[in-house]
C-alpha positions as CSV (number, residue, x, y, z in Angstrom):
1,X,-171.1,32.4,-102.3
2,X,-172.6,29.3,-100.3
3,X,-170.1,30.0,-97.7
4,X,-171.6,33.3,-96.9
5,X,-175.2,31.7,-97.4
6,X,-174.8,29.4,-94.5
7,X,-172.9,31.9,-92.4
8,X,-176.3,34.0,-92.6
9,X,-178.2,31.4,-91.6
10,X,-176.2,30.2,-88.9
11,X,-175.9,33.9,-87.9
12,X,-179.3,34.1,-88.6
13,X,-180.6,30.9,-86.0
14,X,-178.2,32.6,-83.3
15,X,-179.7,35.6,-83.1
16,X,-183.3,33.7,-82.8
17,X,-181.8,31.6,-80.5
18,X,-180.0,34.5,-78.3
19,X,-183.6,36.6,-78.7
20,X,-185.4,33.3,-77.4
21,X,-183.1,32.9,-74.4
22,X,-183.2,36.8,-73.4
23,X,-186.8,37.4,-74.3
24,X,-188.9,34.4,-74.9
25,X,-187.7,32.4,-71.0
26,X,-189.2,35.4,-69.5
27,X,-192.8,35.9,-71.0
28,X,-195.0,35.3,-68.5
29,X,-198.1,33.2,-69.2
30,X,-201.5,35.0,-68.9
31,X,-202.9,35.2,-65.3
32,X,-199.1,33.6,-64.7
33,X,-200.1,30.6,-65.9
34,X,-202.5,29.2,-63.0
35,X,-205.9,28.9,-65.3
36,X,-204.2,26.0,-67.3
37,X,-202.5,24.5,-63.7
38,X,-205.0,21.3,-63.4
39,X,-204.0,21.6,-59.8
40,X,-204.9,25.1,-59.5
41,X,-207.8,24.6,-61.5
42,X,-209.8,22.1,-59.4
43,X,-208.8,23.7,-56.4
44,X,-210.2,27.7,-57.5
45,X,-213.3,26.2,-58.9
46,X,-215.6,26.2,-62.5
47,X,-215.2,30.2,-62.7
48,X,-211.2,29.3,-64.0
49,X,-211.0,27.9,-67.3
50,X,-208.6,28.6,-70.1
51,X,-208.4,32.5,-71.3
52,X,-210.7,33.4,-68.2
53,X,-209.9,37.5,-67.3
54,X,-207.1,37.6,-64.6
55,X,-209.4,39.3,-61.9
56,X,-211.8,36.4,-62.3
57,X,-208.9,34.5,-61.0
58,X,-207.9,36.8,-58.1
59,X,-211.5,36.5,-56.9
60,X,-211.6,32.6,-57.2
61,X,-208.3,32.4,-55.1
62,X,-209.3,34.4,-52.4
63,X,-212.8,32.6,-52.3
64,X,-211.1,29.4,-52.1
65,X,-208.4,30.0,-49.6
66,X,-209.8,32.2,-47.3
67,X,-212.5,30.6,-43.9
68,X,-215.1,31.8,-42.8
69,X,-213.5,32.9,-39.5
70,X,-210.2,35.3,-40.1
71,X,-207.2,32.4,-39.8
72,X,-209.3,29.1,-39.2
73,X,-208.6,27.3,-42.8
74,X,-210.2,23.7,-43.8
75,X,-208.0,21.3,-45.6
76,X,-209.4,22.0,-49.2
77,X,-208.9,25.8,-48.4
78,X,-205.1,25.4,-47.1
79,X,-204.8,22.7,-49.8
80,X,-206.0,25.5,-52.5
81,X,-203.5,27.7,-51.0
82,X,-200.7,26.0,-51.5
83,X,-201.5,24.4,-54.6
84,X,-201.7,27.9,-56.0
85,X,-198.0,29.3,-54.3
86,X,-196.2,26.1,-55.8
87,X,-197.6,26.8,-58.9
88,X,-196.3,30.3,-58.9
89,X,-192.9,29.4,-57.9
90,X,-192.5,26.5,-60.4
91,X,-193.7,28.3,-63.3
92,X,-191.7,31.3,-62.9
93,X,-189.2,33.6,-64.7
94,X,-186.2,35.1,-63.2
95,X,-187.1,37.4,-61.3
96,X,-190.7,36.5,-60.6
97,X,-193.5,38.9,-62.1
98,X,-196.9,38.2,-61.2
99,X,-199.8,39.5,-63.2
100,X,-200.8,42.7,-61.5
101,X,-204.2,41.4,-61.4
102,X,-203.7,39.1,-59.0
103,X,-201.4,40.9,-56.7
104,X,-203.8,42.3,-54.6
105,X,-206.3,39.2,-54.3
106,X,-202.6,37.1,-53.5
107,X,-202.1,39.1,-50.6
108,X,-205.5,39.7,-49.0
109,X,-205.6,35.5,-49.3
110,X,-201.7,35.1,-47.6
111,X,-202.5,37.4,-45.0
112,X,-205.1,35.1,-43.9
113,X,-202.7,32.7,-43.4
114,X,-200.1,35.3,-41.5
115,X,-199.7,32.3,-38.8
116,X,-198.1,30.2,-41.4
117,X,-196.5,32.6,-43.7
118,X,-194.9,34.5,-40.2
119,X,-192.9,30.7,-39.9
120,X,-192.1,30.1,-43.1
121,X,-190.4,33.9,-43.2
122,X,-188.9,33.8,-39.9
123,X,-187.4,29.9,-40.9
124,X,-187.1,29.0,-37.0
125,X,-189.7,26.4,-36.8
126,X,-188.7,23.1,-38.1
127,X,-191.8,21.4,-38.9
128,X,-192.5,24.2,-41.5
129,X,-189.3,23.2,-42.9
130,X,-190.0,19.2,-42.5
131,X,-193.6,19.9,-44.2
132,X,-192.8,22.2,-47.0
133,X,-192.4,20.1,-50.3
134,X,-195.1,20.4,-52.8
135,X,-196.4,16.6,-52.0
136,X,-197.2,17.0,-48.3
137,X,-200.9,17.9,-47.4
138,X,-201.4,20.2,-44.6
139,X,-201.5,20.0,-41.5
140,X,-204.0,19.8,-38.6
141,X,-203.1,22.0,-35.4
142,X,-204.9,24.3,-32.9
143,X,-208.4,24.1,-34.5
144,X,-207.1,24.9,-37.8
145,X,-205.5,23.6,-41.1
146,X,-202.1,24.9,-41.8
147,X,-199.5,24.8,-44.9
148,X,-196.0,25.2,-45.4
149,X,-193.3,26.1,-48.3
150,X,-189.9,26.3,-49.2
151,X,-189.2,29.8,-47.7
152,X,-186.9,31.0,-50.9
153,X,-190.3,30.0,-53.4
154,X,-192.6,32.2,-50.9
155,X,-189.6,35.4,-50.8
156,X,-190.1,35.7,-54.6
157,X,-193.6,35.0,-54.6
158,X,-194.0,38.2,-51.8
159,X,-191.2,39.9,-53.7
160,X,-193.3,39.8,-56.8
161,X,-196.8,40.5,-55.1
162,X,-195.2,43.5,-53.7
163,X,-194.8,45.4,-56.9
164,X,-198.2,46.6,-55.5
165,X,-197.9,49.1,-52.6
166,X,-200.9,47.9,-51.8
167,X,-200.4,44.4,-51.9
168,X,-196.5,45.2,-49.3
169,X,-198.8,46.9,-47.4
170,X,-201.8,44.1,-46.8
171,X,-198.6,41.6,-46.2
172,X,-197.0,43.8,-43.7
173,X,-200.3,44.9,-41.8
174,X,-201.2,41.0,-41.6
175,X,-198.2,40.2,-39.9
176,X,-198.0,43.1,-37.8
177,X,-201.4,42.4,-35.9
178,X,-199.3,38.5,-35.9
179,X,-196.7,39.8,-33.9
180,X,-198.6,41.8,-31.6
181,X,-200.6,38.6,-31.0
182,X,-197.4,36.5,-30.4
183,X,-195.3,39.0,-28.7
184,X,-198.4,39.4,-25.8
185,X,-199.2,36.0,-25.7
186,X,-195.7,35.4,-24.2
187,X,-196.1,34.2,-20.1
188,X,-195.6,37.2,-18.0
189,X,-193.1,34.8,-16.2
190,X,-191.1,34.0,-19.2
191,X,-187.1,34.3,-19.2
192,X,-183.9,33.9,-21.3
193,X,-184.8,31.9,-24.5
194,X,-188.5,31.9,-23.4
195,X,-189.0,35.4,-23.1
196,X,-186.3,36.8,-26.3
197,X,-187.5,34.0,-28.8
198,X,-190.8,35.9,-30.2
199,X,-189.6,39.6,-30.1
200,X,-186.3,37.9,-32.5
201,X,-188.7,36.2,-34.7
202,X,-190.6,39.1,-35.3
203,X,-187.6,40.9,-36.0
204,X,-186.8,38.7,-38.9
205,X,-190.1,38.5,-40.3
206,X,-189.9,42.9,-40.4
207,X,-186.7,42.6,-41.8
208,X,-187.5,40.1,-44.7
209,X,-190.2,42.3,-45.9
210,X,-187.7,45.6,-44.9
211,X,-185.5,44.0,-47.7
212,X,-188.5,42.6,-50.0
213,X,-189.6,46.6,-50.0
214,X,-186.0,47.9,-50.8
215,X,-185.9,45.4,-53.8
216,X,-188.7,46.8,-55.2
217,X,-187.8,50.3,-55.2
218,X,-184.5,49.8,-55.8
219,X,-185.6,48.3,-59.2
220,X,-187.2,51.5,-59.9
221,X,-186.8,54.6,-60.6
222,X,-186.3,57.3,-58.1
223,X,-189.6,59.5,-58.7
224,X,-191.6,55.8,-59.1
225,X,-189.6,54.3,-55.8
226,X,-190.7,57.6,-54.0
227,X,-194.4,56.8,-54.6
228,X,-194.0,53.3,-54.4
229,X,-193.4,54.0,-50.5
230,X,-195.9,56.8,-50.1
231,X,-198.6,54.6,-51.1
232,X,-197.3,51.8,-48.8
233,X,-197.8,54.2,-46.0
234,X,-201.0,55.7,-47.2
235,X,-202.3,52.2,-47.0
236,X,-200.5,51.3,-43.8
237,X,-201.7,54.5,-42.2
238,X,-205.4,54.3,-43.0
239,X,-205.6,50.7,-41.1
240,X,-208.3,51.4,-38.1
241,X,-206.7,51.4,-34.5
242,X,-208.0,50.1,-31.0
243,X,-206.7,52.2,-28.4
244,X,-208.2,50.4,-26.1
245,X,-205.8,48.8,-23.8
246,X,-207.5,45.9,-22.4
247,X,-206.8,44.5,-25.9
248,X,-203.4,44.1,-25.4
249,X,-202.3,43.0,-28.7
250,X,-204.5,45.9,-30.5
251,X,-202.7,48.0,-28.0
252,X,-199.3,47.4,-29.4
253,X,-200.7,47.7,-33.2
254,X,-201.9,51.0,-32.5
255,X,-199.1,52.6,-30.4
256,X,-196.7,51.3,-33.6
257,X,-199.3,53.1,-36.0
258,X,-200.0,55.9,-34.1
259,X,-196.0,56.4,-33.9
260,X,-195.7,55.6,-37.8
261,X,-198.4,58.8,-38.1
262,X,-196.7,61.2,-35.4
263,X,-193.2,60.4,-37.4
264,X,-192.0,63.3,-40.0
265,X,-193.0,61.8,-43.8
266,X,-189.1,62.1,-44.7
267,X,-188.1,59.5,-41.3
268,X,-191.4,57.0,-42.0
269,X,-189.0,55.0,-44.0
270,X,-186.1,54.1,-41.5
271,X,-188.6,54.3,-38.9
272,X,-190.4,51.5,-40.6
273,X,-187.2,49.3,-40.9
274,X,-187.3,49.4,-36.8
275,X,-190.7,48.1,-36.5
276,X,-190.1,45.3,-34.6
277,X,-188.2,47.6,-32.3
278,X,-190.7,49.9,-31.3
279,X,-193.2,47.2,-31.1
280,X,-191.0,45.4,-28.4
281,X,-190.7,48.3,-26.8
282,X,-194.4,49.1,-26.1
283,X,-194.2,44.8,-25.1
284,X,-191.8,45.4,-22.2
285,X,-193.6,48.8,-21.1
286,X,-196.8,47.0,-20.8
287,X,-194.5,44.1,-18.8
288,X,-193.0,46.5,-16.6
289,X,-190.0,44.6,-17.5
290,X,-186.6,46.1,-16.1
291,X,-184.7,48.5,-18.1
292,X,-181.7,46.6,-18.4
293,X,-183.2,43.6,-19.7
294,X,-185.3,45.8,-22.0
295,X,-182.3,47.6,-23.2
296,X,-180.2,44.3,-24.2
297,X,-183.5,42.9,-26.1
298,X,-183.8,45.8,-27.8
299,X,-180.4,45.7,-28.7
300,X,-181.4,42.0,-30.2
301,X,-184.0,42.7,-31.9
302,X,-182.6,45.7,-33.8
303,X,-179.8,43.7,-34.8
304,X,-181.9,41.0,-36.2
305,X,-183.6,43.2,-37.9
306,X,-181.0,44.9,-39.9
307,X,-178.8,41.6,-40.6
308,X,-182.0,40.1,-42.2
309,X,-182.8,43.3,-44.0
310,X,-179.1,43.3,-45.8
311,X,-179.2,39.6,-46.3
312,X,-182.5,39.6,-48.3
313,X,-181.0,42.7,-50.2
314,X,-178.0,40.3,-51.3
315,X,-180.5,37.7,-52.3
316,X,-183.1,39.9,-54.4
């Protein structure tokens, strides 16, 4: 009889244990965690104390992190910023799930800082990687304050935010106008490496989030995937547009939006993954640049895209 008592019990503490290692590693802290982050709580502020309502929380990081001027960031604010990202990516379960709460406010505060998160996505620029550890205070540059991360922390961390359609879709606006902003602040007499190196980078930045977006539907089902993507593009789509052309980055934003509208609901999606693309396309028009060497950028870019797009696929 004793026997089968302690067989029970051992059977019993196994299936606790089993439970605790399936369930209990991926409970996710309320607010994910960041009010009781002594870190994260001196940095939001007095409003984020222990058992404080999630969206009390979203409104304290965006207040924190976000200037006065859109991209111009002090040291606390950058400081904030990143104090709040590493505490995300240290605390979380596999896969990251951030509190929907805070998904929105995450992403209207990160696409402040679409200079910064554009490098740490693209993962050419090495002093993002040299500066990215959790110890190392931003940086000073260009008038501004910037941070950096380790780039497979800030995939998740998007990943997760983008549960939200809304929240993919403030991401992938903020880094449009970026591109736009990079791709025609290239010299007119740029060649080679010069003239190819922001179109590319671009073209991995789109891709990333092509394959960040793909996750998340994938991980759904097919009727909640389908309207996952409609709302992306009814956010994308209602983003105001400057047609006027002496604005030549606001030019390129709203020739890719304006083609995103014109495109047949059923083709928005693969027309999407060739964002970069089309937006390099509108670049060289405006250059007058010869058709040749437009074609074999094109060509570039395109392929960047999609490799990035299956390799982020593999990783999610």
């Amino acid at each position: 009889m004793k026997p089968l008592i302690v067989l029970g019990v051992c059977l019993a503490l196994l299936g606790g244990l089993t439970a605790w290692l399936l369930l209990g590693r991926q409970t996710v802290a309320a607010c994910n965690g960041l009010p009781e982050n002594e870190r994260v709580r001196k940095a939001l502020g007095a409003t984020v104390q222990h058992g404080v309502d999630c969206a009390v929380v979203g409104e304290a990081i965006v207040k924190a992190t976000v200037g006065k001027e859109p991209g111009l960031h002090t040291e606390p604010q950058a400081q904030a910023m990143k104090d709040v990202l590493f505490a995300l990516g240290f605390t979380k379960p596999d896969p990251l799930t951030v509190d929907p709460a805070l998904r929105a406010p995450l992403a209207t505060a990160l696409a402040d800082y679409a200079s910064d998160t554009h490098e740490i996505l693209a993962g050419l620029d090495s002093e993002y990687m040299r500066l990215d550890g959790e110890a190392i205070p931003p940086w000073e540059s260009d008038g501004t304050y910037h941070l950096a991360l380790y780039s497979t922390y800030f995939k998740d961390i998007v990943r997760a935010i983008s549960e939200d359609p809304k929240a993919y879709a403030i991401l992938r606006m903020a880094q449009t106008r970026h591109a736009a902003r990079e791709l025609t602040a290239v010299p007119g007499e740029a060649r080679d490496a010069e003239f190819t190196i922001v179109p590319v980078k671009n073209a991995r930045v789109f891709g990333i989030l092509d394959g960040i977006g793909d996750a998340v539907a994938e991980h759904q089902d097919e009727e909640d995937a389908q309207a996952w993507r409609a709302a992306v593009m009814d956010h994308l789509l209602r983003e105001p547009t400057n047609g006027d052309e002496s604005d030549p980055a606001g030019h390129v934003v709203t020739m890719w939006l304006r083609d995103l509208e014109n495109t047949p609901a059923a083709d928005r999606p693969d027309h999407l993954s060739a964002q970069a693309v089309h937006m390099a396309r509108t670049w060289t028009l405006a250059r007058k640049t010869d058709d040749s060497v437009q074609e074999s950028l094109l060509r570039e870019v395109d392929d960047n895209q999609r490799k990035v797009r299956e390799q982020v696929k593999r990783d999610l």
